[in-house]
Residue frames as a rotation matrix with the C-alpha (Angstrom) as fourth column:
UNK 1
0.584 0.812 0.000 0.00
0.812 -0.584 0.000 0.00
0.000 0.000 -1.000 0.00
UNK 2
-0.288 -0.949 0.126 1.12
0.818 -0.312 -0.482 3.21
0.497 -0.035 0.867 -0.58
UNK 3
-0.620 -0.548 -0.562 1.35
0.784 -0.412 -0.464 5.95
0.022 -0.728 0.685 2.05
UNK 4
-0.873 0.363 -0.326 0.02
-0.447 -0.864 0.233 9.22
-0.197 0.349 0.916 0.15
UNK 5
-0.472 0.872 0.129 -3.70
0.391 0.075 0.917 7.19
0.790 0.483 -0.376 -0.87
UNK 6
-0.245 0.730 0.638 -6.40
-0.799 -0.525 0.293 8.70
0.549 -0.438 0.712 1.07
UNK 7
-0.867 -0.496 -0.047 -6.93
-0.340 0.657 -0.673 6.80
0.365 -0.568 -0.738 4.16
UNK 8
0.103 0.993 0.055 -10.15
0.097 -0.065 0.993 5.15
0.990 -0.097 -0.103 5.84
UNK 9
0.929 0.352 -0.109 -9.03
0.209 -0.259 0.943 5.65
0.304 -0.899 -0.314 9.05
UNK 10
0.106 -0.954 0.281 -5.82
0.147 -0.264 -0.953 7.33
0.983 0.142 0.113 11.00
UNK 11
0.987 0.146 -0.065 -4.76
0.063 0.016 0.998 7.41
0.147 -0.989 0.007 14.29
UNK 12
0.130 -0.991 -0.013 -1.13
-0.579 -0.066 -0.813 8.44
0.805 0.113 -0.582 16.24
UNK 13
0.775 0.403 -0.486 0.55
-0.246 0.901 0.357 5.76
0.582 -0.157 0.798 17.84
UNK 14
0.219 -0.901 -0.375 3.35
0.927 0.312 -0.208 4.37
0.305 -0.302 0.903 20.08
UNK 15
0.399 0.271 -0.876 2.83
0.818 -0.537 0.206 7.86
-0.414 -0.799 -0.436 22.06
UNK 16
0.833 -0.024 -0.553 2.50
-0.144 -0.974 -0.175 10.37
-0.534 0.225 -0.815 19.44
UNK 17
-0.007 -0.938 0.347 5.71
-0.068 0.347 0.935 8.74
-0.998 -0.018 -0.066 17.42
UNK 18
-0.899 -0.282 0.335 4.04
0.122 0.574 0.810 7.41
-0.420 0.769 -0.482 14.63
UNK 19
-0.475 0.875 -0.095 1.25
-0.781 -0.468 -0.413 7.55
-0.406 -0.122 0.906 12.49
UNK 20
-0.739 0.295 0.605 -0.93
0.110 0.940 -0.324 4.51
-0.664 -0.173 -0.727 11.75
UNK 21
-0.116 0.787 -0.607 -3.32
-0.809 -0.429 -0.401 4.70
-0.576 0.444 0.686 8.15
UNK 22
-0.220 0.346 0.912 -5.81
0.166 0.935 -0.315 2.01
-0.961 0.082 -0.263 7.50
UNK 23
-0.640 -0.064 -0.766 -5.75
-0.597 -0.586 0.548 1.77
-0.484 0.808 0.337 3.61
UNK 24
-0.416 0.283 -0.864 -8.05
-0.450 0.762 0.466 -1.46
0.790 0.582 -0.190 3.23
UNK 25
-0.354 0.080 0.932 -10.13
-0.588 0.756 -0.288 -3.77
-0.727 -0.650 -0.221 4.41
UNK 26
-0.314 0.296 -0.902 -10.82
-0.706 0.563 0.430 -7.08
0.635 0.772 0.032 2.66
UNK 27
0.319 0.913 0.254 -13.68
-0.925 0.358 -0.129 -9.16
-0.209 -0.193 0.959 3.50
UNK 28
-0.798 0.008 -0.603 -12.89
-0.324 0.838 0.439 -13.40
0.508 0.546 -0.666 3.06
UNK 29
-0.016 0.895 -0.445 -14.88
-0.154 0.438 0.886 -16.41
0.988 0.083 0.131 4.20
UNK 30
-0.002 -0.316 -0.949 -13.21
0.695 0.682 -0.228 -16.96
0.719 -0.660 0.218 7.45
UNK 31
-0.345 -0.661 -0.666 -11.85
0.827 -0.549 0.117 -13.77
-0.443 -0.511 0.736 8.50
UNK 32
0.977 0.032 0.209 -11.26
0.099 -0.943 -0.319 -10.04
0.187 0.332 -0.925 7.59
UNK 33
0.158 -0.878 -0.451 -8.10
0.976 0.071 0.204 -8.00
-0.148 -0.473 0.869 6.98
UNK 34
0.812 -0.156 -0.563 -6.72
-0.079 -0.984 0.159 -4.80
-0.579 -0.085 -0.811 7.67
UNK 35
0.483 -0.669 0.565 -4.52
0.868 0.279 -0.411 -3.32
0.118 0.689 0.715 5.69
UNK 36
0.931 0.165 -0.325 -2.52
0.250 -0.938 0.241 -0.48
-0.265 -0.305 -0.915 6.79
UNK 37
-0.099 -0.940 0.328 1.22
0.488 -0.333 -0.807 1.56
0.867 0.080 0.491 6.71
UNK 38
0.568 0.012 -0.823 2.91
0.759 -0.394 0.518 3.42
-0.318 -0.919 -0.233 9.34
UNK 39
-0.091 -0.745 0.661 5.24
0.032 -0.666 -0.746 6.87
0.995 -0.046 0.085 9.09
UNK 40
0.027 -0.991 -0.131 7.77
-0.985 -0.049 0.168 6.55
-0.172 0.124 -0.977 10.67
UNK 41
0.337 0.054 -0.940 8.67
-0.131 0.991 0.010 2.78
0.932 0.120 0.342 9.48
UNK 42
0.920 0.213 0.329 8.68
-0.391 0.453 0.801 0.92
0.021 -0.866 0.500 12.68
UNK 43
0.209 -0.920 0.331 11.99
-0.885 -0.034 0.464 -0.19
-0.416 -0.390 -0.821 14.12
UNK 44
0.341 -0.119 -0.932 13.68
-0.269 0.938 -0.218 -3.38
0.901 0.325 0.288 12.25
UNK 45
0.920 0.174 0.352 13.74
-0.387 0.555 0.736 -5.84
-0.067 -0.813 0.578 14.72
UNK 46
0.714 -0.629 -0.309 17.48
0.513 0.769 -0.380 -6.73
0.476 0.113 0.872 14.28
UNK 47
-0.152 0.106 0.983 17.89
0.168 -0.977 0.132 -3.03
0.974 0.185 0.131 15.00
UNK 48
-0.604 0.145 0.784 16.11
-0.779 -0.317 -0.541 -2.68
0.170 -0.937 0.304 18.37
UNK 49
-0.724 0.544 0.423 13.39
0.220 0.765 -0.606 -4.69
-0.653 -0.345 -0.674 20.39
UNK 50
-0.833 0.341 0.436 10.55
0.491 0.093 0.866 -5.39
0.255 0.935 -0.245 17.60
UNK 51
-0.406 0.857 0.318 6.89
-0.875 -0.263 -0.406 -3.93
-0.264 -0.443 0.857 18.04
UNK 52
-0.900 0.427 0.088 4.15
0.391 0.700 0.597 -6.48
0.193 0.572 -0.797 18.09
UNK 53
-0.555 0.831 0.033 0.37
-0.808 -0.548 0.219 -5.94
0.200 0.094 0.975 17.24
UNK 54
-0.888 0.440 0.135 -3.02
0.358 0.845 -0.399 -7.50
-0.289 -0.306 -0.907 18.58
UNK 55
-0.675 0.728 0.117 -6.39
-0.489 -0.560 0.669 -6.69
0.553 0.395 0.734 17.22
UNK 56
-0.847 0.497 -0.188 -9.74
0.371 0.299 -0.879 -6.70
-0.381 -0.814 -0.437 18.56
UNK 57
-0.968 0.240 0.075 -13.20
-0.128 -0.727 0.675 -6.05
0.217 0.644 0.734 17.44
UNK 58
-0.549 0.818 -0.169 -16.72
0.238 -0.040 -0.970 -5.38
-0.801 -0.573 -0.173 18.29
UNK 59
-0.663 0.652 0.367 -19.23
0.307 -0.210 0.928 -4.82
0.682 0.728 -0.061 15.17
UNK 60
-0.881 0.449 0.146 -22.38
-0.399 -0.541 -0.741 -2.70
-0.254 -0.711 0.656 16.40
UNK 61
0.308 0.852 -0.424 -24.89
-0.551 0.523 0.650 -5.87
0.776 0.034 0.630 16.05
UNK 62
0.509 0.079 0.857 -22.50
-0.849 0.213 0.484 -7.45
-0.145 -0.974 0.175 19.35
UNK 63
0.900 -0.399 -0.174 -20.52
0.094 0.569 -0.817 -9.34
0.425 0.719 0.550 17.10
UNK 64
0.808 -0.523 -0.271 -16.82
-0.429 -0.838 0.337 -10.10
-0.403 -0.156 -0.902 18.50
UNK 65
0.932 -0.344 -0.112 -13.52
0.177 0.703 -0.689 -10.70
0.315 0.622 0.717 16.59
UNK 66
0.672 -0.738 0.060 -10.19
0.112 0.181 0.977 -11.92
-0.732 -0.650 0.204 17.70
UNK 67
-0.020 -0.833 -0.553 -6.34
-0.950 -0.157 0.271 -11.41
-0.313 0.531 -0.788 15.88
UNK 68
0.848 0.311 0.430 -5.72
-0.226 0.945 -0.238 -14.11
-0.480 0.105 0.871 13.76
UNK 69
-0.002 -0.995 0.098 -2.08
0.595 0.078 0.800 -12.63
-0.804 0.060 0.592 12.48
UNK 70
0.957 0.287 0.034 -0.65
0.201 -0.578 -0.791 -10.93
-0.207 0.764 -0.611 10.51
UNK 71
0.099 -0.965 0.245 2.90
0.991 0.117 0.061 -9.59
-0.087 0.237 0.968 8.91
UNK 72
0.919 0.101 -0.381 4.20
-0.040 -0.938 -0.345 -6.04
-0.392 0.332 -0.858 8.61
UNK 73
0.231 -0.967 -0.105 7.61
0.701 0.091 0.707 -4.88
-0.675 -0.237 0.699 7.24
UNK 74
0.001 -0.059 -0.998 9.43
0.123 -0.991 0.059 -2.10
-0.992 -0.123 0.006 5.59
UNK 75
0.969 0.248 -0.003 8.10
-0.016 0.048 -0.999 -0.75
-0.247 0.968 0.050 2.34
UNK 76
0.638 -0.648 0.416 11.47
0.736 0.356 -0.576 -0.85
0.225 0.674 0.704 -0.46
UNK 77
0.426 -0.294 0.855 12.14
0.122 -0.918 -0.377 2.99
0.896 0.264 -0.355 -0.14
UNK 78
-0.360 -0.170 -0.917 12.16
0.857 0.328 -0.397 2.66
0.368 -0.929 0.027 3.86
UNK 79
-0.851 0.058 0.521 10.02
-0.301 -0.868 -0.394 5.58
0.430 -0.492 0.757 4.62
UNK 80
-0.192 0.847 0.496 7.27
-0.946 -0.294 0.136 4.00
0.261 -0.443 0.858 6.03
UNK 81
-0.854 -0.204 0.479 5.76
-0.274 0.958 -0.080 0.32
-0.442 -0.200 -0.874 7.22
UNK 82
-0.401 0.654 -0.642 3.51
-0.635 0.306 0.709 -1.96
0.660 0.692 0.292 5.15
UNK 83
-0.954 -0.294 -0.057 1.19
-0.246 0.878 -0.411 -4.41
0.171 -0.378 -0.910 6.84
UNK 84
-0.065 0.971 -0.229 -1.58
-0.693 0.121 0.711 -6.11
0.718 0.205 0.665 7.44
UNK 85
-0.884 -0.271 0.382 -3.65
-0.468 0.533 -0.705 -8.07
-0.013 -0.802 -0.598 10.02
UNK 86
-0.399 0.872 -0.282 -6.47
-0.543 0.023 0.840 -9.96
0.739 0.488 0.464 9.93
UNK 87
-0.674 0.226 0.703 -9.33
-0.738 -0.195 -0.645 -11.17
-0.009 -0.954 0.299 12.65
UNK 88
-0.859 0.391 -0.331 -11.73
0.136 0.797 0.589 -14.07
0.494 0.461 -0.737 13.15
UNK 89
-0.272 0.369 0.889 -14.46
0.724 0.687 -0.064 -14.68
-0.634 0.626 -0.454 12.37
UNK 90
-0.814 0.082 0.575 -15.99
0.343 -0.731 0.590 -13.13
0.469 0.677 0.567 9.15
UNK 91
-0.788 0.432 -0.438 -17.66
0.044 -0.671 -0.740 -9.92
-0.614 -0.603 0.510 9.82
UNK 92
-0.234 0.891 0.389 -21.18
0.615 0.445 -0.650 -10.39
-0.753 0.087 -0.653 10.00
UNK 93
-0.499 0.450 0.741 -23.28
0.680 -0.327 0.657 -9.55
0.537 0.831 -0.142 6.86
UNK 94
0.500 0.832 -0.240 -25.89
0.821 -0.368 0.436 -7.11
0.274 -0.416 -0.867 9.45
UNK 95
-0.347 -0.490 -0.800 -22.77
0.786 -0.617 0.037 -5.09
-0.512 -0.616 0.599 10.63
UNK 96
0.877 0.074 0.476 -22.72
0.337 -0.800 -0.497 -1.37
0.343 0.596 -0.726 9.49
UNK 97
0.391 -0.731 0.559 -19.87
-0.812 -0.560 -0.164 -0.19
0.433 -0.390 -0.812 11.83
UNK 98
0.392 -0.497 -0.774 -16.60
0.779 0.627 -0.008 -2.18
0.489 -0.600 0.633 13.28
UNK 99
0.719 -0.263 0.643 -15.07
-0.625 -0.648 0.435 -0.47
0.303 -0.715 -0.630 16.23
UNK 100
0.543 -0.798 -0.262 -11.39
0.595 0.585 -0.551 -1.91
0.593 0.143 0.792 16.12
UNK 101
0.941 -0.330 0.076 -8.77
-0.219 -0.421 0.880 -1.98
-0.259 -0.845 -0.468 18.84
UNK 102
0.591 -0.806 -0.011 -4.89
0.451 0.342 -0.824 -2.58
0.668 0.482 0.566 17.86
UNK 103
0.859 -0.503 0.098 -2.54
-0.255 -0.253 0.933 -2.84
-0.445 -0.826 -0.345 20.63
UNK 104
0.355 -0.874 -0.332 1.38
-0.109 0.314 -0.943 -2.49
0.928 0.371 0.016 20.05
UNK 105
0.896 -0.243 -0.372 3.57
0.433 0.287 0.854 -4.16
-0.101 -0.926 0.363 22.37
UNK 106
0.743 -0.659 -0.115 6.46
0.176 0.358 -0.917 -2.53
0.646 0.661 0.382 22.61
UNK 107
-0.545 -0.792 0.276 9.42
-0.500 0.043 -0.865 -2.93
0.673 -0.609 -0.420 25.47
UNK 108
-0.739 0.379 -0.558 6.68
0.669 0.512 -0.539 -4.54
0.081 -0.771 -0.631 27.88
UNK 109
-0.820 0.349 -0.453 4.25
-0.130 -0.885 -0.447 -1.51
-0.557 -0.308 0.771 27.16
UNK 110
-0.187 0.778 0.600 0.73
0.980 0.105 0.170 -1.86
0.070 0.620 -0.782 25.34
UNK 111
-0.742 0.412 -0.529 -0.05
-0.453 -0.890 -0.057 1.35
-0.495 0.197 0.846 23.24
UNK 112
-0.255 0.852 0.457 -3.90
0.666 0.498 -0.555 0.92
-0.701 0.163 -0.695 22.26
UNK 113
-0.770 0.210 -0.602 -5.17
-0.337 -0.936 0.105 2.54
-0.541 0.284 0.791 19.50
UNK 114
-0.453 0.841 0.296 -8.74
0.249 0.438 -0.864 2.85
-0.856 -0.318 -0.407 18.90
UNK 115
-0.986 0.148 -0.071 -10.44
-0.101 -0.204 0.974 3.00
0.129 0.968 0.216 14.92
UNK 116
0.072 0.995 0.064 -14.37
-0.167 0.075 -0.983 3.17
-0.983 0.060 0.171 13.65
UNK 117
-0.838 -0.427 -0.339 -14.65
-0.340 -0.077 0.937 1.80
-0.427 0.901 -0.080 10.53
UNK 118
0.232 0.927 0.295 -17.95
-0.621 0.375 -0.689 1.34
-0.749 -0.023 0.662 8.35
UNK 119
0.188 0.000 0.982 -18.50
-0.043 0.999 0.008 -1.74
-0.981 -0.044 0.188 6.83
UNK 120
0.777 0.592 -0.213 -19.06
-0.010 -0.327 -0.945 -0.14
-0.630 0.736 -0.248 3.69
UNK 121
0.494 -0.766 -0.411 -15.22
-0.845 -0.534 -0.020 -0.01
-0.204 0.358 -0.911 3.29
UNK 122
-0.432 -0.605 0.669 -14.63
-0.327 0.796 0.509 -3.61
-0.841 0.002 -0.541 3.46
UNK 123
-0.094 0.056 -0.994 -14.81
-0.988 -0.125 0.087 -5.05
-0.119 0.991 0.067 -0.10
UNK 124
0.672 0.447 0.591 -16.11
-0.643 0.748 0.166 -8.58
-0.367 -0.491 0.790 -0.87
């Protein structure tokens, strides 16, 4: 993904460090996935101590969905991270709104950051 597309959802992260822009979501049978980038690219993990991410979700019919993995890593140029995660189960046909949580771990520290997204953005 690249960086500069118009985002569906932004948030700063990792206390105000970084910024975090959801460029995608993609509907399967099992699951959903985010797609997103950071600026700054996230430390390389040979570099320093890595971040990891955990997702969470709530859908406003009471629907909830758990992390199911994902991968990130720096784009070619190195100005930013690429990645994606993705959550189980598939999100319900009734939703209109998800109300995603994404926690980075990073030294022993959980930075939460909190998205609305409508359903409308997730392609089938």
């Amino acid at each position: 993904m690249k960086p500069h597309r118009t985002p569906l959802a932004s948030a700063r992260i990792l206390d105000g460090a970084h910024e975090l822009s959801v460029h995608g979501l993609k509907r399967r049978d099992d699951s959903f996935t985010l797609h997103y980038t950071i600026v700054p690219p996230l430390p390389d993990a040979a570099d320093r101590t890595p971040v990891l991410l955990a997702l969470e979700a709530t859908d406003d019919v009471g629907n909830e969905y758990f992390d199911w993995g994902g991968a990130y890593g720096a784009a070619d140029d190195g100005t930013h991270t690429d990645g994606s995660i993705s959550a189980q189960p598939a999100l319900a046909a009734k939703a209109c709104e998800i109300r995603i949580r994404i926690t980075f771990l990073r030294n022993g520290e959980e930075h939460p950051c909190h998205l609305m997204l409508r359903t409308s953005a997730i392609k089938p």
